[in-house]
VEXKOL-675913 format. One record per residue (C-alpha): residue number from 1; chain; x, y, z. Coordinates in pm, 1 decimal, m for minus. Layout:
<pts>
   num   cadena          X          Y          Z
   NUM        A          X          Y          Z
...
</pts>
This chain:
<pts>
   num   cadena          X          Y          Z
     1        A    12693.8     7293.8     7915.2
     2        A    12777.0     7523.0     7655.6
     3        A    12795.5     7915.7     7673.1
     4        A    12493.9     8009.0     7522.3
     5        A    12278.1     7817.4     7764.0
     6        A    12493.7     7942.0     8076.6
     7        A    12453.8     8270.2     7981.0
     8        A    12073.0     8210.0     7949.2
     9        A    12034.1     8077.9     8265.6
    10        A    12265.4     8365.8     8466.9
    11        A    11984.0     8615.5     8244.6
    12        A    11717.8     8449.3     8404.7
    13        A    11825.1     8417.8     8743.1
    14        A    11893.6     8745.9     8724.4
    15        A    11523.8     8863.5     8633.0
    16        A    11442.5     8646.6     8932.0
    17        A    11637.9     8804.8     9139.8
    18        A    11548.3     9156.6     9048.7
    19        A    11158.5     9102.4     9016.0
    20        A    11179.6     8978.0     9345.8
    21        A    11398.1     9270.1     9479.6
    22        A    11171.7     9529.2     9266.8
    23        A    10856.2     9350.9     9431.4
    24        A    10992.8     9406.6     9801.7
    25        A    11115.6     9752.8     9729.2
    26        A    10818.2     9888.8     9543.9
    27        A    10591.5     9718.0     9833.4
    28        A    10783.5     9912.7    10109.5
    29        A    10784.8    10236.8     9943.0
    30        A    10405.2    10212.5     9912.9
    31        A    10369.9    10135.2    10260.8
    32        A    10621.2    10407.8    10360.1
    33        A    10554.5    10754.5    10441.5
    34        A    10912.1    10856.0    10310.8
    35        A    11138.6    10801.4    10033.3
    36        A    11272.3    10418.0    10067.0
    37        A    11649.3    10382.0    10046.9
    38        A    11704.6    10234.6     9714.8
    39        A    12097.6    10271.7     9652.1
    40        A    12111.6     9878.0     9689.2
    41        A    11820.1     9844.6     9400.3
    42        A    12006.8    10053.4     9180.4
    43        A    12336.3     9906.3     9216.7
    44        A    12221.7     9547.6     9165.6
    45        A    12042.3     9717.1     8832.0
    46        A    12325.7     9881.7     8700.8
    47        A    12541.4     9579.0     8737.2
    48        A    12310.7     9378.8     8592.5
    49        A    12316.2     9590.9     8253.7
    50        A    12713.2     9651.8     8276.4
    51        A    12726.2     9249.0     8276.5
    52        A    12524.3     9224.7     7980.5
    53        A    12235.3     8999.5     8152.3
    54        A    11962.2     9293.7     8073.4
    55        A    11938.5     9591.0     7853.4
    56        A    11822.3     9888.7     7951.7
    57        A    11440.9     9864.2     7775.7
    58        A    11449.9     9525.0     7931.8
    59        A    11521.8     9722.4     8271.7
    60        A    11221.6     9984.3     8245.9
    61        A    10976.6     9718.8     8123.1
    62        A    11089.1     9485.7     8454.4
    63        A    11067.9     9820.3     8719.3
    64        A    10701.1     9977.3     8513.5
    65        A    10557.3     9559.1     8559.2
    66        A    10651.6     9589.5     8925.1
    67        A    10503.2     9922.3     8970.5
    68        A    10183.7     9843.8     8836.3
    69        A    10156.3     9523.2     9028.3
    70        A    10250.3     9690.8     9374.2
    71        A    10045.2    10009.1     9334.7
    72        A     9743.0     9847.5     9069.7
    73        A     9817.6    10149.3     8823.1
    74        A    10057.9    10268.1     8542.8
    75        A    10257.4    10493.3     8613.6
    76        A    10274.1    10869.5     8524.6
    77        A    10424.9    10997.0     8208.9
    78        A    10595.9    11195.6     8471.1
    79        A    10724.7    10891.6     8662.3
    80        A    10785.8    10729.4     8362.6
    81        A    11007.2    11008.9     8202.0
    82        A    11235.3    11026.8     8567.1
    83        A    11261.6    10672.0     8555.0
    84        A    11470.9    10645.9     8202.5
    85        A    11622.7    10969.7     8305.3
    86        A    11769.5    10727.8     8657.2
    87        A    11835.2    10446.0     8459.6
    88        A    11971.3    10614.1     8191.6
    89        A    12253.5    10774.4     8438.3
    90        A    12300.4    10410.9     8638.8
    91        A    12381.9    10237.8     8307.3
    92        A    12682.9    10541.8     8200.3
    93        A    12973.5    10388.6     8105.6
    94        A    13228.6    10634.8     8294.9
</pts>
């Protein structure tokens, strides 16, 4: 198998993964009355983009999809705007 088509498949096993884990987060927060822990989320995000398997556009496409499908609506400028400002500070390169 060569490189290129490894790669490709670790990329989309990855966006797999992560729709999955954006699905079940996304569906717990709106079920939640508080703020749902989501240090794990973020981790697995940021080392998805620090291992080159997703950029960060491709991240805040994936997380606005999930939102829409777990709460039927876009979401706010607002919530737009804080969500590149937190994926914008996971994906730093210290």
């Amino acid at each position: 198998m060569s490189l290129a088509m490894s790669a490709e498949k670790q990329k989309k096993s990855y966006l797999v993964s992560l729709k999955d884990k954006l699905k079940k987060h996304l569906q717990l927060q709106s079920a939640s009355v508080y703020q749902v822990d989501r240090r794990w989320l973020n981790g697995f995000m940021a080392a998805g983009f620090h291992s080159g398997l997703i950029s960060l556009s491709e991240l805040k496409l994936e997380y606005m999809k999930a939102h829409r499908n777990a709460y039927g609506k876009r979401m706010t400028e607002a919530q737009e705007q804080q969500l590149e400002r937190r994926l914008t500070k996971l994906c730093l390169v210290d």
